[in-house]
C-alpha positions as CSV (number, residue, x, y, z in Angstrom):
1,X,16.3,92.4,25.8
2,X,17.1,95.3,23.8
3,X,20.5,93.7,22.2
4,X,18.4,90.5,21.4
5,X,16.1,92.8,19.4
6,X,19.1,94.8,17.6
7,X,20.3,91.1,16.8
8,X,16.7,90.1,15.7
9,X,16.5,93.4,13.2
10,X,19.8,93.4,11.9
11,X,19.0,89.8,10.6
12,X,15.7,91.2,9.1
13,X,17.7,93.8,7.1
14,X,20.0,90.8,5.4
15,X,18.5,89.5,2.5
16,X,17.4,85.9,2.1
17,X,19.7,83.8,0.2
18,X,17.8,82.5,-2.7
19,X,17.8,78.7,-4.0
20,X,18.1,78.1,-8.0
21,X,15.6,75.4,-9.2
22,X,18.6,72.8,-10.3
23,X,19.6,72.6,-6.8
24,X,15.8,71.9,-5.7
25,X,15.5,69.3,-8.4
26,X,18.6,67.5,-7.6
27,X,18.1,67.4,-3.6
28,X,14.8,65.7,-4.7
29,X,16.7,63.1,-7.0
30,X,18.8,62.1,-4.2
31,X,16.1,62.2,-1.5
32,X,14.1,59.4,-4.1
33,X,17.6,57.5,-4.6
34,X,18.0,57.1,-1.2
35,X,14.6,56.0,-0.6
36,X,14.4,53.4,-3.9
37,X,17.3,52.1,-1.8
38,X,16.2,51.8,1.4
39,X,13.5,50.2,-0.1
40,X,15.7,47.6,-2.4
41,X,17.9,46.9,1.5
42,X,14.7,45.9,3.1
43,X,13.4,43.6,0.3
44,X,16.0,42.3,0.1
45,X,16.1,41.3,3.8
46,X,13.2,40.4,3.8
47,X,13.7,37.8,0.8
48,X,16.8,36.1,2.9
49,X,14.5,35.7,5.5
50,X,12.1,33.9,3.5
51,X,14.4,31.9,1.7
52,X,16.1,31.0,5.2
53,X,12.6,29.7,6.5
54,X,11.8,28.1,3.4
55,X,15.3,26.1,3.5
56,X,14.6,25.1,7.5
57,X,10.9,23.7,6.5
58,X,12.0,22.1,3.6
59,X,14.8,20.2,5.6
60,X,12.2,19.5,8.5
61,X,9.9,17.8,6.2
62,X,12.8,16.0,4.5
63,X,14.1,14.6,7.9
64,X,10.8,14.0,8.9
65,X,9.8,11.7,6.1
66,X,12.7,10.1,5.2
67,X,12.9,6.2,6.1
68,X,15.4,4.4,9.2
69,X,18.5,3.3,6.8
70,X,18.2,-0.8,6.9
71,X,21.0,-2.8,6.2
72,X,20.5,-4.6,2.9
73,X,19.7,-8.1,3.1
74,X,21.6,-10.6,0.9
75,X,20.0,-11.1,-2.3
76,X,20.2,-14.7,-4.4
77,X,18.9,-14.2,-7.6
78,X,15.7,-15.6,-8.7
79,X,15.7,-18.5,-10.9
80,X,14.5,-18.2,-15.0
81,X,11.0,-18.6,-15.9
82,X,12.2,-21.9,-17.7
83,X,14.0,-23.4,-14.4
84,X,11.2,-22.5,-11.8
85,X,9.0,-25.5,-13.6
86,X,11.9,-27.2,-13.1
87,X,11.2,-27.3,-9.3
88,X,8.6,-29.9,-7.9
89,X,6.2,-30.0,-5.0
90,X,6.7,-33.5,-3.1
91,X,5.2,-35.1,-0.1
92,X,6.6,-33.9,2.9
93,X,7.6,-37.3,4.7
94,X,9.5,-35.8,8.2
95,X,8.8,-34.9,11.8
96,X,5.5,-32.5,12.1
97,X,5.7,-30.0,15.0
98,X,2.5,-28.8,16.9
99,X,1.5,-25.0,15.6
100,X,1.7,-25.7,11.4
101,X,1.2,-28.8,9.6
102,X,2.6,-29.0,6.0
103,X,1.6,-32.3,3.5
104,X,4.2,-30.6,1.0
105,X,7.8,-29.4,0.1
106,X,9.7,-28.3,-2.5
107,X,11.9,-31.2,-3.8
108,X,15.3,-31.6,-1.8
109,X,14.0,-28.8,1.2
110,X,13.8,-29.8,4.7
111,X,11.4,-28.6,7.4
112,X,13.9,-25.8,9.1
113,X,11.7,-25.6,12.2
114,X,8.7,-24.6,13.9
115,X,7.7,-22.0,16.8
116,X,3.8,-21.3,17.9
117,X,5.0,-18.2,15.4
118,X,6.0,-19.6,12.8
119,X,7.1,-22.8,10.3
120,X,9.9,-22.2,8.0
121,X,11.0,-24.3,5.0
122,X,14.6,-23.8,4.0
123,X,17.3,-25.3,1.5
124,X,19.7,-28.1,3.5
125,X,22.5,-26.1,5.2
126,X,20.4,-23.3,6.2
127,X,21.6,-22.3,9.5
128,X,19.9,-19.2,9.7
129,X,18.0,-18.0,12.8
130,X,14.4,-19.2,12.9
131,X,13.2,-15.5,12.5
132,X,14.9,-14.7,9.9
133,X,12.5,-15.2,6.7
134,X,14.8,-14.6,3.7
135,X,15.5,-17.3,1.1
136,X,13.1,-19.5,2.9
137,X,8.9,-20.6,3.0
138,X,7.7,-19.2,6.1
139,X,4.1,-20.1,7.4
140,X,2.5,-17.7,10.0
141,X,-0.6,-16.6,10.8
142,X,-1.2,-12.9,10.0
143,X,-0.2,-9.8,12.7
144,X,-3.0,-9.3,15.3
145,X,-1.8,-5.4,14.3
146,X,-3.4,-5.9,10.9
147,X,-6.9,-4.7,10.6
148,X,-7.7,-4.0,7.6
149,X,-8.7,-6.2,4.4
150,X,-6.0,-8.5,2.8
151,X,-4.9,-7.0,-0.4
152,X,-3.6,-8.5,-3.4
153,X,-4.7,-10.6,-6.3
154,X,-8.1,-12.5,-5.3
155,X,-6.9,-16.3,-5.7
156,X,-8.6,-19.8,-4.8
157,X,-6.8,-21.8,-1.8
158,X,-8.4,-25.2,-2.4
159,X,-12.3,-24.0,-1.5
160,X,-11.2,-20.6,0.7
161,X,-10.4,-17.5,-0.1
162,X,-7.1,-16.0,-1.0
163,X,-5.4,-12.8,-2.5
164,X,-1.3,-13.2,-3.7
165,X,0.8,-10.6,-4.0
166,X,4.3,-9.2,-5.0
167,X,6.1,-8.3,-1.2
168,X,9.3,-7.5,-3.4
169,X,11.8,-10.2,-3.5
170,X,8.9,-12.7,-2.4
171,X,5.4,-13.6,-3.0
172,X,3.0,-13.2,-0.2
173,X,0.0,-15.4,-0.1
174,X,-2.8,-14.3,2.7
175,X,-6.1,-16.5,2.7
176,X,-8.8,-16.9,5.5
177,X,-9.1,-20.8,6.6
178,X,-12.2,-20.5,8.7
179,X,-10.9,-19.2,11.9
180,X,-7.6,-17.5,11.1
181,X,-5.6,-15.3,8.4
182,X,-2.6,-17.7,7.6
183,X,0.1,-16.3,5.3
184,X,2.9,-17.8,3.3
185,X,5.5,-16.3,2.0
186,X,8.0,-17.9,-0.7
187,X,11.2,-16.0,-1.7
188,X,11.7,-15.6,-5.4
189,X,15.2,-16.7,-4.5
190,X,14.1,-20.5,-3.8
191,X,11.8,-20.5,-8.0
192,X,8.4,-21.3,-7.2
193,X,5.8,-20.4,-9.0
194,X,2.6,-18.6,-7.8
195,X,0.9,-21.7,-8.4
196,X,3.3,-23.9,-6.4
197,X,2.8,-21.3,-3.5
198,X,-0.7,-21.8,-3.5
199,X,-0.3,-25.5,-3.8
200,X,1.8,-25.6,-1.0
201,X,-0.5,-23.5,1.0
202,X,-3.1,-26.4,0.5
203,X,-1.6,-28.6,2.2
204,X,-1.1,-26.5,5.7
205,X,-3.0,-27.2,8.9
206,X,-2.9,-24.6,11.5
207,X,-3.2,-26.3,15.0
208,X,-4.6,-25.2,18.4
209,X,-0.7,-24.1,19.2
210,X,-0.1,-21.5,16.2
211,X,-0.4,-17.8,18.0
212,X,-0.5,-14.8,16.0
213,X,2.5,-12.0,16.5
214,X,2.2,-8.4,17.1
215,X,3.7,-6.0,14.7
């Protein structure tokens, strides 16, 4: 114990080394620096982090709400306003098929055929499947997965309601003959007039045969 306590009194009689006020001051600066740095590392971390989950979300929604790719269908231009008058409405004089009745045609069509789904009116030549609509008058009665109200441009079908639309690349007609929604769709492609849809729609029956599709 004794040569701890020399040790211990010999180091009291040294005197203590003093500190000048620069060096106090510039340990301080440096202590801040590093600290203002620390501080700049984290935020900054903290900002890729962000920006990383902002990128993911953004990419999630994108995928999320961006539409199945379809395969264009073919396009055949629509007609001038001064040619579709051009294109007449006459008596439709061939075989009728159970399901849809028509009294009318476009001059020079034929009747391409007719399911409990669907009639379709097409330009001789047509050798298209009977489900495919394009470039053709289709006759159908509306989707038993459509609830809500028919929307489009209120119109007169003879003495029933109707509304017509724009489907984009066709006009839709919807109207309500008593007991079902029947619609009929003309392409632009095949130059009728809105008028000339709605006279041909006059002249449809729907019989005891026609069933509505789902979808």
């Amino acid at each position: 114990m004794s040569n701890v306590e020399d040790r211990l009194h010999r180091l009291g009689d040294q005197p203590v080394p003093t500190v000048s006020d620069d060096v106090v001051r510039g340990d301080l600066r440096r202590s801040r620096s590093e600290l203002t740095r620390r501080r700049v590392r984290m935020g900054a971390a903290g900002l890729s982090i962000a920006a990383v989950a902002a990128i993911g979300t953004t990419a999630v929604v994108a995928d999320d709400t961006q539409p199945t790719p379809v395969a264009p269908a073919p396009h055949i231009a629509a007609p001038p306003d001064q040619e579709r008058n051009k294109i007449e409405l006459v008596a439709y004089e061939g075989e009728q098929k159970q399901g849809f009745l028509i009294e009318k045609v476009p001059e020079g069509f034929v009747l391409q055929g007719v399911t409990p789904f669907n009639l379709n009116v097409t330009r001789p030549g047509d050798d298209s499947h009977i489900d495919d609509f394009r470039n053709k008058i289709v006759v159908m009665l509306e989707s038993r997965s459509v609830t809500g109200a028919p929307h489009g441009d209120p119109v007169e079908v003879g003495d029933l309601d109707g509304w017509l639309r724009d489907s984009g690349g066709a006009t839709t007609l919807t109207y309500i003959d008593g007991e079902h929604r029947v619609v009929v769709q003309a392409w632009d492609s095949l130059g009728l007039t809105s008028d000339q849809v709605i006279e041909f729609a006059e002249g449809v029956t729907v019989t005891d045969e026609a069933q509505a599709g789902i979808g």
